[in-house]
PDBQT receptor file of N, H, CA, C and O in Angstrom, charges set to zero:
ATOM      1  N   UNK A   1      29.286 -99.613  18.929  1.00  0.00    +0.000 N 
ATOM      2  CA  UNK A   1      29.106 -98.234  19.394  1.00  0.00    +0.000 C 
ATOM      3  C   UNK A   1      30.460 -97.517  19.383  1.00  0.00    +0.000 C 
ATOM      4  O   UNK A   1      31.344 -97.969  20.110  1.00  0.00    +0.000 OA
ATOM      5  N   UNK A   2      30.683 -96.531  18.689  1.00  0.00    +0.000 N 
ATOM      6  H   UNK A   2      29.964 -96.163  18.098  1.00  0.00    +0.000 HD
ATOM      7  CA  UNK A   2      31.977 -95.497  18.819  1.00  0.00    +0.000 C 
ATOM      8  C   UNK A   2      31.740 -94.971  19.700  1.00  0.00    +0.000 C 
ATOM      9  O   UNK A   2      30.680 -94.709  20.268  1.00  0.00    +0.000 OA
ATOM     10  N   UNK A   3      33.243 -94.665  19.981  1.00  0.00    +0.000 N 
ATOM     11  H   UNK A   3      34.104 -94.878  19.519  1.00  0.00    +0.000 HD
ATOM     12  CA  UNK A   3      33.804 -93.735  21.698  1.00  0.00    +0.000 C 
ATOM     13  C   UNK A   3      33.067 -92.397  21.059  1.00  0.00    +0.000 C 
ATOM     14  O   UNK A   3      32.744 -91.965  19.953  1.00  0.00    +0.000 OA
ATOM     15  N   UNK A   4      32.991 -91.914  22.811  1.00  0.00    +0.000 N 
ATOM     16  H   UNK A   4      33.254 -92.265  23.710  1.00  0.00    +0.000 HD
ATOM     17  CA  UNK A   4      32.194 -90.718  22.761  1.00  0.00    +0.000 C 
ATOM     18  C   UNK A   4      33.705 -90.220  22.541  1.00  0.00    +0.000 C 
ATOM     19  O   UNK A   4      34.737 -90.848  22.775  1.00  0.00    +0.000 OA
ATOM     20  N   UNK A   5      33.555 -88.910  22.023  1.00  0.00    +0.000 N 
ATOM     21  H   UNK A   5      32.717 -88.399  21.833  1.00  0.00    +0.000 HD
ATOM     22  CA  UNK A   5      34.263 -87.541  22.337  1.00  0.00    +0.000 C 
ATOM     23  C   UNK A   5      34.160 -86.492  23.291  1.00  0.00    +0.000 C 
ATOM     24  O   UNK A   5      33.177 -85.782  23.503  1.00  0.00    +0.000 OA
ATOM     25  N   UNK A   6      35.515 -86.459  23.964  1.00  0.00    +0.000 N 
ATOM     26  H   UNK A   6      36.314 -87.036  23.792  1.00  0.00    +0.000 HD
ATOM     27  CA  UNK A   6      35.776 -85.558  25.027  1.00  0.00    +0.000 C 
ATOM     28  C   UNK A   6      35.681 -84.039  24.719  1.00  0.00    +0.000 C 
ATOM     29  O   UNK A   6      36.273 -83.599  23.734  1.00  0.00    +0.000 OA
ATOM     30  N   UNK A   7      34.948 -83.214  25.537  1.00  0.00    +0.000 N 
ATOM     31  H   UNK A   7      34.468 -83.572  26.337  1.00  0.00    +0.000 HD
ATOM     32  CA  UNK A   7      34.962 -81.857  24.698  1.00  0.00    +0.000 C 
ATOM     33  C   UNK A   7      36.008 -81.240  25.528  1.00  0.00    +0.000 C 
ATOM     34  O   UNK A   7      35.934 -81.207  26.756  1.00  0.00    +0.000 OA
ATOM     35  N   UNK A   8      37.338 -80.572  24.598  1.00  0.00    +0.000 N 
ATOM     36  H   UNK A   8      37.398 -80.599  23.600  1.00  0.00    +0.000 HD
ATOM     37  CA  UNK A   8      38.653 -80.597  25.138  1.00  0.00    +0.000 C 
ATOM     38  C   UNK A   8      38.075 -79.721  26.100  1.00  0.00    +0.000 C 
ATOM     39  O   UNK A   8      37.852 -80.214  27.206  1.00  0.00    +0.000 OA
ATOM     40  N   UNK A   9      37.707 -78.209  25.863  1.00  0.00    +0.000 N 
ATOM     41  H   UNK A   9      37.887 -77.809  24.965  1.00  0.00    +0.000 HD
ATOM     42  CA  UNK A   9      37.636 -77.210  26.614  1.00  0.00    +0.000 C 
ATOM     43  C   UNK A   9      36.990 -77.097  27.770  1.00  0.00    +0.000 C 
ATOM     44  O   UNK A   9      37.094 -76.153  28.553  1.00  0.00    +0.000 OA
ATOM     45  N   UNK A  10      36.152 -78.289  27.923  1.00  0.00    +0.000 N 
ATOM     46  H   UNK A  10      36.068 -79.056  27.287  1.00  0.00    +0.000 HD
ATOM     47  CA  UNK A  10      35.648 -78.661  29.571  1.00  0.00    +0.000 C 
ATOM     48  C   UNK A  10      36.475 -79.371  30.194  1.00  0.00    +0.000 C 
ATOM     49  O   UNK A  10      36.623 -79.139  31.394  1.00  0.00    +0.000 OA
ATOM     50  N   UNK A  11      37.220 -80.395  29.582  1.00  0.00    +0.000 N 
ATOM     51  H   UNK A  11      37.100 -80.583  28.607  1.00  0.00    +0.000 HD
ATOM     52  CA  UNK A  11      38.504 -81.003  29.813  1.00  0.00    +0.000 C 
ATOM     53  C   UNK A  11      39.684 -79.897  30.558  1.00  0.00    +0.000 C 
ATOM     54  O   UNK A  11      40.094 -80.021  31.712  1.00  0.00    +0.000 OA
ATOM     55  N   UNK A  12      39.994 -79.086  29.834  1.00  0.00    +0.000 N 
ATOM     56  H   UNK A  12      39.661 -78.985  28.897  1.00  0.00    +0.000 HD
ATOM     57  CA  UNK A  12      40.717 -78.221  30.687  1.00  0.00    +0.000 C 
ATOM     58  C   UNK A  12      40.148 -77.506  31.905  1.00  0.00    +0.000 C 
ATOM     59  O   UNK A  12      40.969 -77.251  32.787  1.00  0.00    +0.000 OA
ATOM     60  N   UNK A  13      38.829 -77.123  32.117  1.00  0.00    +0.000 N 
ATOM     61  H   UNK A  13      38.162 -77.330  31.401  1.00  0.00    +0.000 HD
ATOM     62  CA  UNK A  13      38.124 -76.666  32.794  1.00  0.00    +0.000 C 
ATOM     63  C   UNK A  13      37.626 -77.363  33.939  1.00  0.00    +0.000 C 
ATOM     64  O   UNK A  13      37.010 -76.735  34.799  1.00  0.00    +0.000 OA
ATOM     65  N   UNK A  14      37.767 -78.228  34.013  1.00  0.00    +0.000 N 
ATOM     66  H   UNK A  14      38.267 -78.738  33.314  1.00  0.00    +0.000 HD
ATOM     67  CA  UNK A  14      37.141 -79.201  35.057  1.00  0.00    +0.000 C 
ATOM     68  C   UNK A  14      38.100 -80.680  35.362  1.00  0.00    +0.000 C 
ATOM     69  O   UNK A  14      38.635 -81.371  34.495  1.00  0.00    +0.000 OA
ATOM     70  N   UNK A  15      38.116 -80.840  36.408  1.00  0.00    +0.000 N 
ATOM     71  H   UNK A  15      37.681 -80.279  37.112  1.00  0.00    +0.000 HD
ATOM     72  CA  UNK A  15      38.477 -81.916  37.205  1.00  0.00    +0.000 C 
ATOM     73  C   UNK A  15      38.005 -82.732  38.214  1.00  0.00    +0.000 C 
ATOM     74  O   UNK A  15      37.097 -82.237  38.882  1.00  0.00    +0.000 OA
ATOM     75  N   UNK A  16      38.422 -84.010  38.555  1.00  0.00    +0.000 N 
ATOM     76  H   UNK A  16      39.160 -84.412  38.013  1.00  0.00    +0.000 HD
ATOM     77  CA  UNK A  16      37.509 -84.844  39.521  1.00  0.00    +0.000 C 
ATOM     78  C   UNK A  16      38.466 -84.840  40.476  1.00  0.00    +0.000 C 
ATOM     79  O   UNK A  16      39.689 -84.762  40.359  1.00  0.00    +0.000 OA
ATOM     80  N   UNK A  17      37.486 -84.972  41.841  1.00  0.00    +0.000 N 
ATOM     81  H   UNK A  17      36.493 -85.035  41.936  1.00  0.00    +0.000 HD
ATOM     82  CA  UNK A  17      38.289 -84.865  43.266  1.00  0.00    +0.000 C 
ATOM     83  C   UNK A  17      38.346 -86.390  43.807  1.00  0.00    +0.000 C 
ATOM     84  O   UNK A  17      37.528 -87.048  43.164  1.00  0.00    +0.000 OA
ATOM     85  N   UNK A  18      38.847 -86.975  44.513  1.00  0.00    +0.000 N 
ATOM     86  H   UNK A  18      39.511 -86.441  45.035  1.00  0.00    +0.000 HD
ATOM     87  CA  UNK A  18      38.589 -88.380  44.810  1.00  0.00    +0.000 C 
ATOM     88  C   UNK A  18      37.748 -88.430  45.348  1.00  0.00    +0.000 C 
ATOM     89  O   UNK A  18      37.826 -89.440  46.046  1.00  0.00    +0.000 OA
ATOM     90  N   UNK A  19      36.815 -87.908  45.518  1.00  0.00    +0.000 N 
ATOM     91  H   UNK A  19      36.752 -87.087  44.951  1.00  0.00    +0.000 HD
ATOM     92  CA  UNK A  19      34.824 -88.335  46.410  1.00  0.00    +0.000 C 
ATOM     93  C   UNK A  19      34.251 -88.764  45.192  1.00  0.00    +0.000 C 
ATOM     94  O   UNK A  19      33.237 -89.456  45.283  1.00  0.00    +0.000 OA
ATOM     95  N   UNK A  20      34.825 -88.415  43.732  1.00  0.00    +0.000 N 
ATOM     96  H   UNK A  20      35.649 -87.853  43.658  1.00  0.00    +0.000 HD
ATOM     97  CA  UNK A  20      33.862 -88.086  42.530  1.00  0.00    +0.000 C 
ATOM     98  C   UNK A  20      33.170 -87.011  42.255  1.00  0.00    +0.000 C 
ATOM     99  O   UNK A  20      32.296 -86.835  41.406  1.00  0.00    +0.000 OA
ATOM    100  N   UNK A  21      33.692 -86.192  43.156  1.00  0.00    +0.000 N 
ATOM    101  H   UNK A  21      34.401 -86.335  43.846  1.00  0.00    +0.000 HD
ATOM    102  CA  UNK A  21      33.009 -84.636  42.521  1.00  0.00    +0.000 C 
ATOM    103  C   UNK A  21      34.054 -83.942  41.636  1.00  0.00    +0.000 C 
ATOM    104  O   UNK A  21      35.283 -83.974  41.690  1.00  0.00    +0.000 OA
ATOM    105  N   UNK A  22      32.745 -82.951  40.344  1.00  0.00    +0.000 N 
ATOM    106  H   UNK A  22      31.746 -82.925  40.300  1.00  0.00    +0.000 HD
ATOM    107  CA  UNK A  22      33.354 -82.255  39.615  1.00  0.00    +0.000 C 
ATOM    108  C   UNK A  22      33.893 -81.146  40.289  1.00  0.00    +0.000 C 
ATOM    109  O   UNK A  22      33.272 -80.767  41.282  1.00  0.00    +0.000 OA
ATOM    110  N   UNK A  23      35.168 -80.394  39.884  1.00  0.00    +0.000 N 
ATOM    111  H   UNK A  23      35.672 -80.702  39.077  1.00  0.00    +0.000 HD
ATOM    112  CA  UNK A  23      35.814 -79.570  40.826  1.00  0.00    +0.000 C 
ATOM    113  C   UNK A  23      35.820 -78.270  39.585  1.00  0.00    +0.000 C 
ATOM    114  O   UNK A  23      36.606 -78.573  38.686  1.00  0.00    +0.000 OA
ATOM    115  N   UNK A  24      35.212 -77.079  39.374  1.00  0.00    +0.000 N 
ATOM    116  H   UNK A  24      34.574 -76.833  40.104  1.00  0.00    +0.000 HD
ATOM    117  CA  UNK A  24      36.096 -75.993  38.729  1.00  0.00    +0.000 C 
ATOM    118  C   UNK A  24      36.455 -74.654  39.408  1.00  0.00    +0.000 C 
ATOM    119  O   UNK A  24      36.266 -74.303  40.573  1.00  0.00    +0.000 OA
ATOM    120  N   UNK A  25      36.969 -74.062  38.473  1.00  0.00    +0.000 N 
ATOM    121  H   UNK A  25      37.123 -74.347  37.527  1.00  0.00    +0.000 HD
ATOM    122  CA  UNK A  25      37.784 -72.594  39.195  1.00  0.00    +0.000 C 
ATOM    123  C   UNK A  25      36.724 -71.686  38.866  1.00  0.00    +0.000 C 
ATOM    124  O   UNK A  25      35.941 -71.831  37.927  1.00  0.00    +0.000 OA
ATOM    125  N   UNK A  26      36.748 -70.522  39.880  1.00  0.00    +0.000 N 
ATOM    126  H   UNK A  26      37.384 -70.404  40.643  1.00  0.00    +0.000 HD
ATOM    127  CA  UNK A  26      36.425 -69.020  40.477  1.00  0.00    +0.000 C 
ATOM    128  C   UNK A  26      36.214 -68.304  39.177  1.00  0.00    +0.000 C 
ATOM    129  O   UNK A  26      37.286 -67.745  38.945  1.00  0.00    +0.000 OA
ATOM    130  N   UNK A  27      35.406 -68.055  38.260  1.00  0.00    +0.000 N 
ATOM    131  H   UNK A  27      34.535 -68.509  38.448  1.00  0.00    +0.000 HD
ATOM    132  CA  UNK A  27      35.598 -66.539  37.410  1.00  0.00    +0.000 C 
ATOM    133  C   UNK A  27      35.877 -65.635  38.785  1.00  0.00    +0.000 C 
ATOM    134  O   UNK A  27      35.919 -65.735  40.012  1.00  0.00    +0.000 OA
ATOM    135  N   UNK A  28      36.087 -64.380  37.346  1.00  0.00    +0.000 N 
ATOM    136  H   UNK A  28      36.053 -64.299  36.350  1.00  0.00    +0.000 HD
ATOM    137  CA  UNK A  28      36.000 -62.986  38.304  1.00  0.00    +0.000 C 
ATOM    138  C   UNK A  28      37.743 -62.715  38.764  1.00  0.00    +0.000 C 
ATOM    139  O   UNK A  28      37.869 -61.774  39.548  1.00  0.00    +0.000 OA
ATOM    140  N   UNK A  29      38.828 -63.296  38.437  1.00  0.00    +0.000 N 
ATOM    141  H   UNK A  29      38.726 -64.060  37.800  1.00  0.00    +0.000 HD
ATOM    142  CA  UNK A  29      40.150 -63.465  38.544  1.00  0.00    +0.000 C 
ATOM    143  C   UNK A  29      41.275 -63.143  37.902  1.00  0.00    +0.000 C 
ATOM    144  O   UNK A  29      42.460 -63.180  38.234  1.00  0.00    +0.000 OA
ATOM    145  N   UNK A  30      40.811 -62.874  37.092  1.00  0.00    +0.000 N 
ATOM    146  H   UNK A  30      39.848 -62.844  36.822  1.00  0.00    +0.000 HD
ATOM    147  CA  UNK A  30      42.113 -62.747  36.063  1.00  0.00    +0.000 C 
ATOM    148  C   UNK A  30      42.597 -61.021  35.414  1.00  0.00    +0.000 C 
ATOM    149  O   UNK A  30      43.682 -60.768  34.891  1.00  0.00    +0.000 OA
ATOM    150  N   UNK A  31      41.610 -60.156  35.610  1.00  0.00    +0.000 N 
ATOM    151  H   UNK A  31      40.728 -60.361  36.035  1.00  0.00    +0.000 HD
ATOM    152  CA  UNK A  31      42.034 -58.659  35.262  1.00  0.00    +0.000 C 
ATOM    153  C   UNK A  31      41.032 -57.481  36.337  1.00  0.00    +0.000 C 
ATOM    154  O   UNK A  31      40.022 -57.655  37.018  1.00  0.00    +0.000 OA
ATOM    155  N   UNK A  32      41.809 -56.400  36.094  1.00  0.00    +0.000 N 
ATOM    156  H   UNK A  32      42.631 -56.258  35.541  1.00  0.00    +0.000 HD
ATOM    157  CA  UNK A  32      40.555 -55.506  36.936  1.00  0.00    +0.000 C 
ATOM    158  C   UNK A  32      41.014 -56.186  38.684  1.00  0.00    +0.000 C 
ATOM    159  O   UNK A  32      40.037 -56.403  39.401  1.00  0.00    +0.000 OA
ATOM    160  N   UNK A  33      42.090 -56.420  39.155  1.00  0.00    +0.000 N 
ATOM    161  H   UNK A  33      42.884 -56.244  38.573  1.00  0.00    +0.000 HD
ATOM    162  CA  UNK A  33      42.176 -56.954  40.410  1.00  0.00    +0.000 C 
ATOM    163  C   UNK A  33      42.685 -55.730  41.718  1.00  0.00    +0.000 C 
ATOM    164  O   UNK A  33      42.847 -55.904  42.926  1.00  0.00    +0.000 OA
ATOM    165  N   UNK A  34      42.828 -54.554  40.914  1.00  0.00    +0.000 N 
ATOM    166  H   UNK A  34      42.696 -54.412  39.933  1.00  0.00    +0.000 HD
ATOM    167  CA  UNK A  34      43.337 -53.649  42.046  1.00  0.00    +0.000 C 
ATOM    168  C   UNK A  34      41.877 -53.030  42.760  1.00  0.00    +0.000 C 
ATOM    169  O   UNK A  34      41.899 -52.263  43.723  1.00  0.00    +0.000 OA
ATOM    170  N   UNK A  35      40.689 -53.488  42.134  1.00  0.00    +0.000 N 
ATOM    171  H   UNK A  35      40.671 -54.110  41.352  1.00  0.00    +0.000 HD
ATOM    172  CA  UNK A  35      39.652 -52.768  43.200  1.00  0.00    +0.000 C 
ATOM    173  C   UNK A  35      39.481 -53.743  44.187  1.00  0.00    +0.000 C 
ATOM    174  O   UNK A  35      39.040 -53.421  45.291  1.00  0.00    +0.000 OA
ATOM    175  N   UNK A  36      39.928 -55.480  43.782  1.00  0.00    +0.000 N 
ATOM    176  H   UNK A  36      40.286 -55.741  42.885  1.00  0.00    +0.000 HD
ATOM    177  CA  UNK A  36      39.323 -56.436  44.388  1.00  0.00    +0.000 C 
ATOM    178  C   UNK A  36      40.025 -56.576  45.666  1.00  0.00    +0.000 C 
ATOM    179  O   UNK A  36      41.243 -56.712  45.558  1.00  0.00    +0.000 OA
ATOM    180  N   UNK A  37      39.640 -56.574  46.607  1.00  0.00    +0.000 N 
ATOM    181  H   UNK A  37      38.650 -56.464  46.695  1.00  0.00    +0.000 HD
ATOM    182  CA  UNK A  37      40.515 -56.998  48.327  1.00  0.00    +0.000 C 
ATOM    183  C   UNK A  37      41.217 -58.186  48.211  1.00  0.00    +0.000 C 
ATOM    184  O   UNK A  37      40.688 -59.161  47.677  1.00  0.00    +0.000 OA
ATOM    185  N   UNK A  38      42.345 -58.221  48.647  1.00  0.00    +0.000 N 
ATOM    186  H   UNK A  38      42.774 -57.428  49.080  1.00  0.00    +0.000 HD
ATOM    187  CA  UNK A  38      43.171 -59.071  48.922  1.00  0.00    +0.000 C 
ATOM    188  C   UNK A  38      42.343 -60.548  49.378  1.00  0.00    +0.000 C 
ATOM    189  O   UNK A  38      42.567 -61.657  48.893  1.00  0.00    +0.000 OA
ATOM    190  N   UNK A  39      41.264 -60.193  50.518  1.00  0.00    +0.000 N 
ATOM    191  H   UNK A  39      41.082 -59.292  50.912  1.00  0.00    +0.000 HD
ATOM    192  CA  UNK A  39      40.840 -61.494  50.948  1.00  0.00    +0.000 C 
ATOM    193  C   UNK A  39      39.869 -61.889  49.484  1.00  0.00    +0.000 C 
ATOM    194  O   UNK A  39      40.212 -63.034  49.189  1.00  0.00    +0.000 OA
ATOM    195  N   UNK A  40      39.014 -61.493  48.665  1.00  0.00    +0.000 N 
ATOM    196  H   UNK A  40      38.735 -60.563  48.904  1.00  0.00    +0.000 HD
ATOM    197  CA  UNK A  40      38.391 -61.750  47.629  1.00  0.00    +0.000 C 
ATOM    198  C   UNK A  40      39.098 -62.097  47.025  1.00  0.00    +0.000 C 
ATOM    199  O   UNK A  40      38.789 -63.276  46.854  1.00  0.00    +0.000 OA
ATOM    200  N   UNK A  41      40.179 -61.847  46.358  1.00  0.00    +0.000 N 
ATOM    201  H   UNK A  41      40.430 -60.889  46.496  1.00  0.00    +0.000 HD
ATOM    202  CA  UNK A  41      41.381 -62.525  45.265  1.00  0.00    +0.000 C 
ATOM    203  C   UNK A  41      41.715 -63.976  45.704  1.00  0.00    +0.000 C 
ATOM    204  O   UNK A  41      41.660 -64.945  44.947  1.00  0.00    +0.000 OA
ATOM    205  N   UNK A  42      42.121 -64.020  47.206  1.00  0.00    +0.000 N 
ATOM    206  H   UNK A  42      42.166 -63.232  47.820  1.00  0.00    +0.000 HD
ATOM    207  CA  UNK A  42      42.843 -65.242  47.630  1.00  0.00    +0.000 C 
ATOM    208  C   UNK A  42      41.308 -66.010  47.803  1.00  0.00    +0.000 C 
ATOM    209  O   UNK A  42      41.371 -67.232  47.943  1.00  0.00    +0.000 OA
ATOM    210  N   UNK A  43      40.243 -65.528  47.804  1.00  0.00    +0.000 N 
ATOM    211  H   UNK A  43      40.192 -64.536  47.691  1.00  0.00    +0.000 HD
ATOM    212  CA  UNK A  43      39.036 -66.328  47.862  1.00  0.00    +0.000 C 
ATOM    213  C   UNK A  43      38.869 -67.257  46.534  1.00  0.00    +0.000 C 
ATOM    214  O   UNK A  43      38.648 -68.465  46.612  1.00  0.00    +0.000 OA
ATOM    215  N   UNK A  44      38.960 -66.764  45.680  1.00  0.00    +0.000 N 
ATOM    216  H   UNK A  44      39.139 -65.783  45.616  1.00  0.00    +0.000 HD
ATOM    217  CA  UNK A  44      38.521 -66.376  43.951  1.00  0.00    +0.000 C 
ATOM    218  C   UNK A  44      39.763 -67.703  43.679  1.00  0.00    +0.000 C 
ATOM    219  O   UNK A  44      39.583 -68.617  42.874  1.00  0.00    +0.000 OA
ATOM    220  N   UNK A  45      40.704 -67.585  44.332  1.00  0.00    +0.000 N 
ATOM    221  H   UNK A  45      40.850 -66.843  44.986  1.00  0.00    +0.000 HD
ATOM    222  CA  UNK A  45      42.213 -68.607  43.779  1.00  0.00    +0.000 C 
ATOM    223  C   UNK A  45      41.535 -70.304  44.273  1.00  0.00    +0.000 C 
ATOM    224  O   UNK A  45      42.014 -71.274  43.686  1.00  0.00    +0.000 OA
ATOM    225  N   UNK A  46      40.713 -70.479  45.081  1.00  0.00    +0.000 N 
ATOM    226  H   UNK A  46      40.325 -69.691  45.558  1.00  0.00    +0.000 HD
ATOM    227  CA  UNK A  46      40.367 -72.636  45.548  1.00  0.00    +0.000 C 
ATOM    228  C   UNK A  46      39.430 -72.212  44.782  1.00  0.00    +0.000 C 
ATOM    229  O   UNK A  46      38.996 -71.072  44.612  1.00  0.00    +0.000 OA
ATOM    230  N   UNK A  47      39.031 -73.581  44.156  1.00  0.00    +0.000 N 
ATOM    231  H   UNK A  47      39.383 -74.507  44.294  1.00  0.00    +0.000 HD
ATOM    232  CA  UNK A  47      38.308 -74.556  43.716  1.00  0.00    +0.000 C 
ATOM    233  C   UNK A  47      37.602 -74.352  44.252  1.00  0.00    +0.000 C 
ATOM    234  O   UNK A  47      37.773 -74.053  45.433  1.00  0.00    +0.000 OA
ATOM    235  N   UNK A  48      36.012 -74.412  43.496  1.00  0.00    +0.000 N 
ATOM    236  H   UNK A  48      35.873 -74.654  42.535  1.00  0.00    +0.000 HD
ATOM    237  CA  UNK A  48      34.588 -75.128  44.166  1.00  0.00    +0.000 C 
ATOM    238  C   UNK A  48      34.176 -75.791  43.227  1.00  0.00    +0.000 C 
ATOM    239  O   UNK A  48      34.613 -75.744  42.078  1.00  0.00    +0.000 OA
ATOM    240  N   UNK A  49      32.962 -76.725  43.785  1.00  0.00    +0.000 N 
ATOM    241  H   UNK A  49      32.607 -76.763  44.719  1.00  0.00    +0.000 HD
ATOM    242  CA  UNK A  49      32.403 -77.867  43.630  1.00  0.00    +0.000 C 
ATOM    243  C   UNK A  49      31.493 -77.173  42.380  1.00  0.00    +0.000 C 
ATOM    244  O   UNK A  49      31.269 -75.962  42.381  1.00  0.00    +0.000 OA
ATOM    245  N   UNK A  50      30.902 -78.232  41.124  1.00  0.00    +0.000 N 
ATOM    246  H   UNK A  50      31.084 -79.215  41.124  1.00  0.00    +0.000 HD
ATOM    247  CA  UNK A  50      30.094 -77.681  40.254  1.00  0.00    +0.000 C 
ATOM    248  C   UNK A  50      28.738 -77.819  40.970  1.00  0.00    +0.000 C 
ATOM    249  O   UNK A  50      28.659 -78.726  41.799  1.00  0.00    +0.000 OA
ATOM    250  N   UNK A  51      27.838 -77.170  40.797  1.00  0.00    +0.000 N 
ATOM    251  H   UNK A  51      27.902 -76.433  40.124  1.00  0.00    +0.000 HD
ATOM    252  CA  UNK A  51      26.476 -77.246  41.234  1.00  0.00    +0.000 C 
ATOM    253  C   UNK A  51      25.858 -78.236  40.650  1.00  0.00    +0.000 C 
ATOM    254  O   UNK A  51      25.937 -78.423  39.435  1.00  0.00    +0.000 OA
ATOM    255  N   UNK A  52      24.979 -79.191  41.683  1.00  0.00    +0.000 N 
ATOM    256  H   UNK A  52      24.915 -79.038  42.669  1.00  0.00    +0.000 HD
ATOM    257  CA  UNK A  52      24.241 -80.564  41.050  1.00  0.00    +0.000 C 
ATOM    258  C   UNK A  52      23.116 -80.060  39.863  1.00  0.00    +0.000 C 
ATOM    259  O   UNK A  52      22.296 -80.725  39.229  1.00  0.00    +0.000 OA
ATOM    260  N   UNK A  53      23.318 -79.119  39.846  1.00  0.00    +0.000 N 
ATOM    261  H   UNK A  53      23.983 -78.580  40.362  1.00  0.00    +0.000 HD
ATOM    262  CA  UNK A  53      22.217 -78.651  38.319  1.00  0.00    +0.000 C 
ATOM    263  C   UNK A  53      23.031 -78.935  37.087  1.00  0.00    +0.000 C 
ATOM    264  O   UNK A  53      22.670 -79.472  36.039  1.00  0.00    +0.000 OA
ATOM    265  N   UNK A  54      23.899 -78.585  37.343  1.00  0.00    +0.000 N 
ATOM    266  H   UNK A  54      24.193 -78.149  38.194  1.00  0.00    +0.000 HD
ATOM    267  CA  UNK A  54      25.206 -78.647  35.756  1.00  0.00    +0.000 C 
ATOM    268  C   UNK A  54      25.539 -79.901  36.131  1.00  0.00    +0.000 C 
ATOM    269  O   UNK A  54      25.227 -80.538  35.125  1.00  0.00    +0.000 OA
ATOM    270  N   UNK A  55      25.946 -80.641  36.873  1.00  0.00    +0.000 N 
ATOM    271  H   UNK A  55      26.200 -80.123  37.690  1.00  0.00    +0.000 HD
ATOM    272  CA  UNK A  55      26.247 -81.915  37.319  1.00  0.00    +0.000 C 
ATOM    273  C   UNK A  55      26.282 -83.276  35.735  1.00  0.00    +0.000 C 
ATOM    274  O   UNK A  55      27.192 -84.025  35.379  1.00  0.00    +0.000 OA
ATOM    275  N   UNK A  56      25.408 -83.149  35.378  1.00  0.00    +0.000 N 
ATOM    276  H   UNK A  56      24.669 -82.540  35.667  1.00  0.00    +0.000 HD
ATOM    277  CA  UNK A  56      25.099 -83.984  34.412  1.00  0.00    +0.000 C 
ATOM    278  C   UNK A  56      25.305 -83.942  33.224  1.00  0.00    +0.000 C 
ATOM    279  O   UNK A  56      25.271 -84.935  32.498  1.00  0.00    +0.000 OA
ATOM    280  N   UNK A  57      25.715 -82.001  32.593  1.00  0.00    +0.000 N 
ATOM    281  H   UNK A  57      25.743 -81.194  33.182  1.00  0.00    +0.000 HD
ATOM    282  CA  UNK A  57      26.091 -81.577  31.695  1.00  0.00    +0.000 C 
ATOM    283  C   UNK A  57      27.415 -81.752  31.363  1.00  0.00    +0.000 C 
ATOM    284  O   UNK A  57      27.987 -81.993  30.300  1.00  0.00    +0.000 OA
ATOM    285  N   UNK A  58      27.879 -81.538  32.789  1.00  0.00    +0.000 N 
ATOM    286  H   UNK A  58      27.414 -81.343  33.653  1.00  0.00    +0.000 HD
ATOM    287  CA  UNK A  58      29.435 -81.542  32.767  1.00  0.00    +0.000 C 
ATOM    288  C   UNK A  58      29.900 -82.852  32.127  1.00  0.00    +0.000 C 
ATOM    289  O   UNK A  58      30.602 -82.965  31.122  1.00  0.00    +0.000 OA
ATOM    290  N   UNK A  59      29.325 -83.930  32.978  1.00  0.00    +0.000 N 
ATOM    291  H   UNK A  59      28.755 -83.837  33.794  1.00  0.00    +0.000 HD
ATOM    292  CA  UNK A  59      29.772 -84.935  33.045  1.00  0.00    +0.000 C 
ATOM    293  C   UNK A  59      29.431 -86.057  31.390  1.00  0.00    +0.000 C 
ATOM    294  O   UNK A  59      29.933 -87.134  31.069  1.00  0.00    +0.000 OA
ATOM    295  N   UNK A  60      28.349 -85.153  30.647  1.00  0.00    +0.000 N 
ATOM    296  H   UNK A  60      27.942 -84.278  30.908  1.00  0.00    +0.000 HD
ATOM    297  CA  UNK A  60      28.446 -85.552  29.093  1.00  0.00    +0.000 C 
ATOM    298  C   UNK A  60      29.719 -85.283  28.361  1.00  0.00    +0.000 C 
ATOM    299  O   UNK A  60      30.353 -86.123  27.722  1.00  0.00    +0.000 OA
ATOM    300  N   UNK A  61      30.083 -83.790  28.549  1.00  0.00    +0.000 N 
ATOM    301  H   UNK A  61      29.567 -83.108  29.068  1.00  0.00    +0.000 HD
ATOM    302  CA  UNK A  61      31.511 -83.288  28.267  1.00  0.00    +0.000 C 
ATOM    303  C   UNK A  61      32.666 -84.059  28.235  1.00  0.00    +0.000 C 
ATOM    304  O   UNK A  61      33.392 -84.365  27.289  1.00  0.00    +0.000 OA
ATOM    305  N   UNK A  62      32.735 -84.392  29.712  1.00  0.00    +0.000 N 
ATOM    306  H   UNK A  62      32.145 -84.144  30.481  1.00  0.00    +0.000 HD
ATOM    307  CA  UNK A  62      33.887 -84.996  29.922  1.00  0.00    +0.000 C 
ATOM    308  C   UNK A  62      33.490 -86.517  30.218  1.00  0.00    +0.000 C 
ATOM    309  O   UNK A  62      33.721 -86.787  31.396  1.00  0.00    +0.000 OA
ATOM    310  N   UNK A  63      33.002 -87.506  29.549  1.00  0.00    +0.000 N 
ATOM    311  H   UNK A  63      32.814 -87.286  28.592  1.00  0.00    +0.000 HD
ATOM    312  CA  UNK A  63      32.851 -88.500  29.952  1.00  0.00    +0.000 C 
ATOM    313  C   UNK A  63      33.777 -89.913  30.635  1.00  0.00    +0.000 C 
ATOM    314  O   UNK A  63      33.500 -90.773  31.470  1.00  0.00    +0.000 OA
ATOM    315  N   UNK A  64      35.215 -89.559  29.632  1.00  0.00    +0.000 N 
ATOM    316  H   UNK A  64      35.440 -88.860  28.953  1.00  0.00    +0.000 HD
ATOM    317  CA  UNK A  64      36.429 -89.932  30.763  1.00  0.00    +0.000 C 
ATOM    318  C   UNK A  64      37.170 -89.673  31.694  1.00  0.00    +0.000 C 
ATOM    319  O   UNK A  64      38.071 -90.376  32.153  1.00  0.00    +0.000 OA
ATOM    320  N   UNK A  65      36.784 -88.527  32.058  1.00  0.00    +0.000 N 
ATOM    321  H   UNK A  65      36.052 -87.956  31.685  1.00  0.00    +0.000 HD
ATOM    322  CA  UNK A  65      37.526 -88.025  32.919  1.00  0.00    +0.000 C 
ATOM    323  C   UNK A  65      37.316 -88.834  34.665  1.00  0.00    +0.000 C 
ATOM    324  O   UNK A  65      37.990 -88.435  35.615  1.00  0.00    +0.000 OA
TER     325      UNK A  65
């Protein structure tokens, strides 16, 4: 059986936390930030958890990670 392939661009996109959860970043961040409130920006900047629906998708992606 050949190694799977890592799909780079979820690779950059995603990371594991030491519980084993997938971890990614906030859209909604990066331009257009002077209407957004200060507390929404610094909201938008942590990490959340991927939703157990994508859970399984992700984790085809990145299978070494």
């Amino acid at each position: 059986m050949p190694k799977m392939k890592t799909n780079r661009g979820a690779a950059k996109r995603f990371k594991l936390s030491a519980s084993g959860k997938i971890i990614r970043s906030k859209a909604f961040s990066s331009h257009i930030l002077t209407k957004k409130s200060t507390k929404r920006k610094r909201n938008l900047r942590k990490g959340t958890e991927v939703d157990a629906t994508n859970c399984k998708v992700v984790r085809r992606l990145i299978p070494y990670l």
